[in-house]
C-alpha positions in Angstrom: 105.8 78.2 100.6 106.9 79.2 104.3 110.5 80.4 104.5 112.7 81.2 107.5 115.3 83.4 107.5 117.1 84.3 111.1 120.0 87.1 111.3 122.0 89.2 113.6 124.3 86.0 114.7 128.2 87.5 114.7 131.5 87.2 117.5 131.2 88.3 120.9 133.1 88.2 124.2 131.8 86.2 127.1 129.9 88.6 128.9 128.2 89.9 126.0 125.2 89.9 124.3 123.7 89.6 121.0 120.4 89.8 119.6 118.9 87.3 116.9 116.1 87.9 114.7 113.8 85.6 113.3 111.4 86.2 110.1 108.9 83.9 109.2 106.8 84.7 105.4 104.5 82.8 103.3 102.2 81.3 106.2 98.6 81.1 105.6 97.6 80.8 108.8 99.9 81.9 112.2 102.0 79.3 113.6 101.2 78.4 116.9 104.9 78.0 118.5 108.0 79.7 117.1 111.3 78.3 118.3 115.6 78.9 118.7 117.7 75.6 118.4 121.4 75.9 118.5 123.5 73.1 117.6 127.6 73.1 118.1 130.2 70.5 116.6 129.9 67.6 117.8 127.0 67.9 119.9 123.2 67.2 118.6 120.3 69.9 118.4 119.1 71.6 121.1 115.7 73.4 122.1 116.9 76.6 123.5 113.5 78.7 123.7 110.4 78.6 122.8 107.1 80.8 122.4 103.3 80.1 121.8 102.8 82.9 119.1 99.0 83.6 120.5 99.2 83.3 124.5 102.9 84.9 124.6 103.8 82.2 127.1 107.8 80.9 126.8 110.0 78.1 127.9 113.8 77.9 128.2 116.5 74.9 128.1 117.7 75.5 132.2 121.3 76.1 130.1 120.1 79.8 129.5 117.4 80.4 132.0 118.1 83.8 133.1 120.1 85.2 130.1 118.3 84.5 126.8 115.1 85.9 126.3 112.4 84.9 123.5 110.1 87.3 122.0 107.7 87.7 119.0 106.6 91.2 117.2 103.0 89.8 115.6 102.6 92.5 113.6 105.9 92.1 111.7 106.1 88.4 111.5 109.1 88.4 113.5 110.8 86.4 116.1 113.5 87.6 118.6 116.4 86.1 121.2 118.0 88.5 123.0 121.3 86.4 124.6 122.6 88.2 127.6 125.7 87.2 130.0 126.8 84.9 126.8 129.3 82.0 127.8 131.6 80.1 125.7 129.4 77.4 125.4 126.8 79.3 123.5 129.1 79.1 120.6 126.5 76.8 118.1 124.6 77.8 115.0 121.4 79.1 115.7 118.5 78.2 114.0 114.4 79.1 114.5 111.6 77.3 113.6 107.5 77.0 113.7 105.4 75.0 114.6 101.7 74.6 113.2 100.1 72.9 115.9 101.1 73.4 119.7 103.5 70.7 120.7 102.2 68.4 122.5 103.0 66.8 126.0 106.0 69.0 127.0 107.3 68.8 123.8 108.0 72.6 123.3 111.6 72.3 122.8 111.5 68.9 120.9 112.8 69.7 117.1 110.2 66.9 116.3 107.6 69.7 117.1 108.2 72.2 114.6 107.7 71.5 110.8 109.2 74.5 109.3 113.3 75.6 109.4 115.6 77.9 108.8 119.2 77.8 107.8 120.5 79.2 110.7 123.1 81.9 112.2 126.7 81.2 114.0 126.9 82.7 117.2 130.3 82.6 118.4 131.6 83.4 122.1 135.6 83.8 122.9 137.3 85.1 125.7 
């Protein structure tokens, strides 16, 4: 059974940064895209970043283009966002997730393209 697990969400001042980590266990095979969502109150899901495990290539939601940066370690199974320059309206819950196949037709930041969740982490930006 594949479980998720993502950590290292907390309280920061705009400006900051934060770190969120990602670990992915009971695969038998490698996913092919790993993922960062965030939803806030209110507001539906949204694809923040994404990254085909295997060719290392990335996208990003134009909201964070320039801070956030996605990242996988291969060896340990585990998934990164590093959120620079954070902004009050990165306050959401955080959530990854995986993808078997490669999403197809743009669809890299679509939560229909990932099968596998997890429960998330609040990130939470004040003054």
């Amino acid at each position: 059974q594949v479980h998720v697990m993502e950590s290292g969400g907390g309280s920061v001042q705009a400006g900051g940064s934060l770190t969120l980590s990602c670990i992915a266990s009971g695969y038998t095979y490698t996913p092919a895209y790993m993922a960062w969502f965030r939803q806030a109150p209110g507001k539906e899901r949204e694809g923040v970043a994404a990254i085909s495990v295997a060719r290392g290539g990335t996208f990003y939601a134009d909201a964070v283009k320039g801070r956030f940066t996605i990242s996988r370690d291969n060896a340990k199974n585990t998934l990164f966002l590093q959120m620079n320059s954070l902004k009050i309206e990165d306050t959401a819950m955080y959530s990854c997730a995986a993808a078997p196949i490669a999403p197809a037709g743009s669809s890299e930041l679509r939560h229909y393209s990932y099968n596998y969740w997890g429960q998330g982490t609040q990130v939470t930006v004040s003054l």
